[in-house]
Every structure is written in C-alpha cells, then in structure tokens.
C-alpha positions in Angstrom: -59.2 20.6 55.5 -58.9 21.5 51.9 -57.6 18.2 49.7 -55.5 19.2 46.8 -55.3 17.1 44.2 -52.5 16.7 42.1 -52.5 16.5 38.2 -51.0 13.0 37.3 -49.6 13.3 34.0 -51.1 10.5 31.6 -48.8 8.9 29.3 -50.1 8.5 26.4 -49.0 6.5 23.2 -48.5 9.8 20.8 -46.1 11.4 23.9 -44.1 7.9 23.8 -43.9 8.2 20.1 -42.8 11.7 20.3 -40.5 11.5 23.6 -38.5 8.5 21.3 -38.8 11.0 17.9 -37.2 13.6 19.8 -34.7 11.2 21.8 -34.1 9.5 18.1 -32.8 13.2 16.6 -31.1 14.4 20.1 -28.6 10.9 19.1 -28.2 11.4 15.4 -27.4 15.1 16.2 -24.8 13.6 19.1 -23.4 11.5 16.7 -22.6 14.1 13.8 -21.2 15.9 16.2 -18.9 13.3 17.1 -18.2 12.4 13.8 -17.0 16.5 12.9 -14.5 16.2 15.3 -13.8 12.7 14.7 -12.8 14.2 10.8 -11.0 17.0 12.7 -8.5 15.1 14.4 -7.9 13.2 11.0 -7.4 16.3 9.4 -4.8 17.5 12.3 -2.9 14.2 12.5 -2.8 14.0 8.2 -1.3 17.4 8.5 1.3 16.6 10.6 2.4 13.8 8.9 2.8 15.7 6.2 4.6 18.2 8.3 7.1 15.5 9.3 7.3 13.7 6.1 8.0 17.3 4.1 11.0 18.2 7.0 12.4 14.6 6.7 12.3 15.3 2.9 14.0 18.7 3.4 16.5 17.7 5.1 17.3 14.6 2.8 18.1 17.1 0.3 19.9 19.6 1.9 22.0 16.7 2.9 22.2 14.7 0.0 21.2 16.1 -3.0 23.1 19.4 -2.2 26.7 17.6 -0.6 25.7 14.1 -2.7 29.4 14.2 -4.5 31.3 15.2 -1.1 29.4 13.0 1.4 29.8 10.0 -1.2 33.0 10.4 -1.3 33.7 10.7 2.6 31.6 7.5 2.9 33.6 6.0 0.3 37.0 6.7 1.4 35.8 5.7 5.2 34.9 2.2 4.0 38.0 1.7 2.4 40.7 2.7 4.7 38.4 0.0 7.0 39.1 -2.4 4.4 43.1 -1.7 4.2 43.1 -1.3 8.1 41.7 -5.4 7.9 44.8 -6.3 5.6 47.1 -5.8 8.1 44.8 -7.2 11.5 44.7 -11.1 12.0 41.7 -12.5 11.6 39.5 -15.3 10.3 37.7 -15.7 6.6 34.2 -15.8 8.6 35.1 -12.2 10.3 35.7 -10.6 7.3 32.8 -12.0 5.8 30.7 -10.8 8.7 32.3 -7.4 8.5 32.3 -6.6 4.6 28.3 -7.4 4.9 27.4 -5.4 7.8 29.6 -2.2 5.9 27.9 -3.6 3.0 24.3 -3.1 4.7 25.3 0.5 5.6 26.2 0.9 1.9 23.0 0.0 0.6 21.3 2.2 2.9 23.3 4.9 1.4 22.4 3.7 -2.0 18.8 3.9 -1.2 18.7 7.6 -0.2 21.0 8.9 -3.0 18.0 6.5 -5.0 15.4 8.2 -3.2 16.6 11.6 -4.3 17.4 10.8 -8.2 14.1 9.4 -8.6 12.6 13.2 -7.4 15.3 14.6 -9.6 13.8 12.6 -12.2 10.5 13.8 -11.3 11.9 17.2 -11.6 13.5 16.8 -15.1 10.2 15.6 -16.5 8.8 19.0 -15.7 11.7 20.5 -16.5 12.7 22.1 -13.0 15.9 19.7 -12.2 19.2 21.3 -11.9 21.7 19.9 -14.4 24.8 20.1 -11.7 22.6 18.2 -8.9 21.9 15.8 -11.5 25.7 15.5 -12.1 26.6 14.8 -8.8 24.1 12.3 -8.3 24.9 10.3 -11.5 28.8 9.8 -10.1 27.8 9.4 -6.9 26.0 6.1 -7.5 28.8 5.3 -10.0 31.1 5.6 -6.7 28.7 3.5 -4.4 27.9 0.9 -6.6 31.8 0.5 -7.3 31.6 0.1 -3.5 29.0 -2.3 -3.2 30.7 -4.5 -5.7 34.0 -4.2 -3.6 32.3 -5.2 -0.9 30.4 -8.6 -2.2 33.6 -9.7 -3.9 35.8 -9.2 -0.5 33.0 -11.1 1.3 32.5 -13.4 -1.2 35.7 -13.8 -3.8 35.2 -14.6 -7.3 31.8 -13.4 -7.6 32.9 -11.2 -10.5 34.5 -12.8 -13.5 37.5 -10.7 -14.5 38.1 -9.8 -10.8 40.6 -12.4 -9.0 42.1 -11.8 -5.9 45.8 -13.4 -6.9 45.5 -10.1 -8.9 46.3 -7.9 -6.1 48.8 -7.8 -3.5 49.5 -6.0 -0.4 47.4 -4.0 1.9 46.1 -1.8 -0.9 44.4 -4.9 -2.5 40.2 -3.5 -1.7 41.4 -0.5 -2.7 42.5 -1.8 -6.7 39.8 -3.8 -6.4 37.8 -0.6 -5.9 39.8 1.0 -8.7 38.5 -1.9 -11.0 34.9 -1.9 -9.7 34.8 2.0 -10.6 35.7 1.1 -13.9 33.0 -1.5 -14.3 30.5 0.7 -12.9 31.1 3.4 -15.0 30.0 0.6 -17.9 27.1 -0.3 -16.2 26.3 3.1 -15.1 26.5 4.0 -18.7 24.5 1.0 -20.5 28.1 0.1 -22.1 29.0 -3.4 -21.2 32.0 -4.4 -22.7 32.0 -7.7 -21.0 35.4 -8.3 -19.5 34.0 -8.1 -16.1 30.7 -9.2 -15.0 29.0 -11.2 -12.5 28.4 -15.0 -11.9 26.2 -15.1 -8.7 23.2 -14.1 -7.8 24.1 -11.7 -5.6 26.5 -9.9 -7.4 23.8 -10.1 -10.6 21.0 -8.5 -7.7 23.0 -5.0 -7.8 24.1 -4.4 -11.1 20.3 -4.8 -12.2 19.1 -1.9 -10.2 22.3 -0.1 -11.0 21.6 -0.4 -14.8 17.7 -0.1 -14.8 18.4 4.0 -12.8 21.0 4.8 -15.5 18.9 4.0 -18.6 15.6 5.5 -16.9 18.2 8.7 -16.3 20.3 8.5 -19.1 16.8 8.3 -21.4 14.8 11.1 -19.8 18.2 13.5 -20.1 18.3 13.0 -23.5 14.8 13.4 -24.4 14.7 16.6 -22.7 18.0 18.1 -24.1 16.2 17.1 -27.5 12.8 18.6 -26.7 
C-alpha cells in the first residue's frame, strides 16, 4: 500500500502580511469604484435638476414675460369684478376680510413671478441683451398689480391708506375707484415720485410699497445708465 502524503501548506507570517496587503488594495480599489459611480449619479441627478429648473424657467417666460401686460390684466380685471360681484351679496365684515386676503395671497404670488422675471430682465439689461418692449410690459404690469394689492389691503382692512376713505365711494363700483386711485398712487411709487397725498399708515400697507419702490429705482437706475452708456 503506497501512502501518499499530502503537502500541507504552512502559513507563514510574510503570506499573512501579504494575503492582508493584497486584501488591503482589493478594498481601496472596491471603494473607488464605488465612489465613480457614486459621483456619476450626482452628476445625472445635478443634470436633471437643471433640466427641470431650465424648463420651469422657459416656460415662466413664455408665459409671463412674453403675455406679462395681457395676463396682468386678465388677472386684474378677474379680481375686480369678484370685488363688485361682493357689493351686491350679503355678507359679514369678517368674510370679506377672509376673502380680500386669500385673493390678496394669490396676488402676491403673481407679484412674485412677474418679480422673478424683472430681476432676469435686469440681469439682461446689465449685459445689454434685455428687450426694451418686455421691459415695458413688465414695468406697468407691476404698476397694475401693486395698484391691486393696495385695493386689496384697504378693502380688508379700511383706512390703511391716508387719502383713501371709503365714504369716498359709493355703489357697487366702489373697489373698482378705489382701484382707479391705487393706480394712480402706484404709478408715484412706481416712479420714485411721491407726492404725498396718499400714503400708508400701517404696517402692512407700508410692507408693499417698500418692495414696490426699491424694484423701480433698481429698474428705473440701471435703464438710465445704460441709455447713457
């Protein structure tokens, strides 16, 4: 009977250190790899963000920057026939509170968009690629809406404009010569004017004719400078 005998494989401490060498660089290589595609999926999920955010920001333009003037004044003309439909329907002091801030929420919205868009019209006229008619539009569109904003506060809140009283106005066309009025003093904020015989004496009222006139002197200040240049 022939007895084989089998080679038993020593382990010896210089194959430990280089079984754990090699292990080491097998997990450092595992681990870059992981980390590539780690940066891949970055890189595809930053990308479509900025898919997304460029097509919301295409279509805020086409929408608003294009039809600014005629969807301003659809919005406009859509809050006030609300207001003169109220006139004429029974109701409480509270509900017309409640429903002169809600369309007053939905106003600022609007506000904030058209803002949105004449900031990167600004952005544009500083390098001298803004088109003058956009520009237009935006600049009496915000004259509208902040008329509207104004209309809104002082039928939620009355006498929150000095110069504006309610016994000044009668019938169901009352918001609406308010409105008249508020276009008036918007045009004076809008334009850095401010003759004084209307202006406002509460807080809230003072919170939207700050913003109104900081836009229209940034505007107003880089036309001009460019016209000049």
């Amino acid at each position: 009977m022939e007895i084989q005998l089998k080679e038993q494989t020593i382990l010896t401490r210089d194959n430990l250190i280089t079984t754990l060498t090699n292990l080491e660089q097998k997990i450092v290589d595992l681990s870059i790899i992981i980390e590539a595609k780690l940066e891949s999926n970055d890189e595809q999920q930053d990308q479509l963000f900025n898919f997304k955010s460029k097509n919301i920001q295409l279509a805020i333009n086409v929408i608003f920057r294009a039809n600014c003037i005629a969807s301003s004044i659809a919005f406009t003309l859509f809050i006030l026939s609300i207001f003169t439909l109220l006139e004429v329907v029974t109701m409480t002091f509270h509900q017309l509170q409640i429903i002169a801030f809600f369309l007053l929420s939905l106003t600022i919205i609007w506000v904030i968009v058209l803002i949105l868009v004449t900031v990167e019209q600004i952005s544009c006229l500083i390098n001298r690629t803004a088109r003058i008619k956009i520009m237009s539009y935006l600049y009496f569109s915000l004259v509208m809406l902040f008329a509207l904003i104004y209309t809104e506060i002082e039928v939620g809140s009355p006498n929150s404009f000095n110069g504006i009283s309610i016994v000044n106005y009668t019938g169901c066309l009352r918001t609406i010569q308010q409105y008249f009025d508020f276009i008036y003093f918007s045009s004076v904020c809008q334009s850095s004017v401010g003759f004084g015989d209307i202006n406002p004496r509460v807080a809230l009222s003072r919170f939207f004719v700050f913003p109104q006139t900081l836009i229209s002197v940034a505007y107003l200040s880089i036309l001009f400078s460019n016209w000049i240049s």
